[in-house]
Steps between C-alpha positions, in 0.01 A plus 500: 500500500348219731286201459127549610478897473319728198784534209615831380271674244769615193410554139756482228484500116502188288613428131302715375505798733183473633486486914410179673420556875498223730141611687363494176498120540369473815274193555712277283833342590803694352849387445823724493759358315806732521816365279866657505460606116368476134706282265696351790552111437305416843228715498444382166492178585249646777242694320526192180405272788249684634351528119520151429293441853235812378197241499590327866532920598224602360278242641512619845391822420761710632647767317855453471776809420835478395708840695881596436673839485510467105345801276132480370694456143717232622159267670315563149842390300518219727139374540521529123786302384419224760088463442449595875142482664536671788509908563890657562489765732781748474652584902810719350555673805453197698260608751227266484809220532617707826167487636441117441836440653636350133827634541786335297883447672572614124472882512246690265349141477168379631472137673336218335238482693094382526216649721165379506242756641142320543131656379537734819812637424730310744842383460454117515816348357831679442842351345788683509833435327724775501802319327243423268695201313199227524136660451215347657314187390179545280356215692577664851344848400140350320496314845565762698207700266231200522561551887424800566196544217261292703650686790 
């Protein structure tokens, strides 16, 4: 997946098993958050961060996804017990992750990793981190949004 050229077209199911597909959203900014796991002390930490930024988010207008290879069940458990905003796709067989080049040096794991994909639907911003230890900065990824929504 390279910087500058149209981003994959995938749909998945969220919490709540209904299908979210990416060219639905097309003519907004949209965000792919993909984390390692559910209940895992950093991505925790991740998506609680993320929640406790939801206004700074939401004011850019983008539409921002969480994605790991976690069941439907396990997303709606999670998003539940941690009051999370944002929609948890379910990748279980990893393909979407494969496509998006979020692969993990942990196998069966997905990288933490961030793509923004501007109104057009082009990759603009990707971080990867396939050991996955730090996760990105809130602050880096609403800049990297505002950037690319007056794009």
């Amino acid at each position: 997946m390279n910087i500058n050229e149209p981003a994959p077209d995938f749909s998945l199911p969220d919490g709540k098993g209904e299908q979210w597909r990416l060219s639905d959203h097309r003519g907004k900014v949209v965000v792919l958050l993909f984390y390692p796991g559910d209940e895992t002390p950093v991505c925790t930490r991740q998506l609680c961060s993320v929640r406790d930024r939801w206004e700074d988010y939401t004011a850019t207008g983008a539409e921002v996804v969480g994605i790991s290879s976690d069941s439907v069940e396990s997303h709606e458990k999670f998003a539940e017990h941690h009051d999370l905003p944002l929609r948890l796709l379910s990748d279980a067989d990893r393909s979407v992750a494969t496509l998006y080049g979020a692969r993990s040096l942990i196998p069966g794991r997905v990288a933490r990793s961030v793509f923004v994909i501007d109104a057009k639907g082009i990759l603009r911003y990707s971080d990867v981190r396939s050991i996955g230890l730090t996760r990105p900065k809130d602050d880096a990824i609403i800049a990297a949004i505002k950037e690319y929504t007056h794009a």
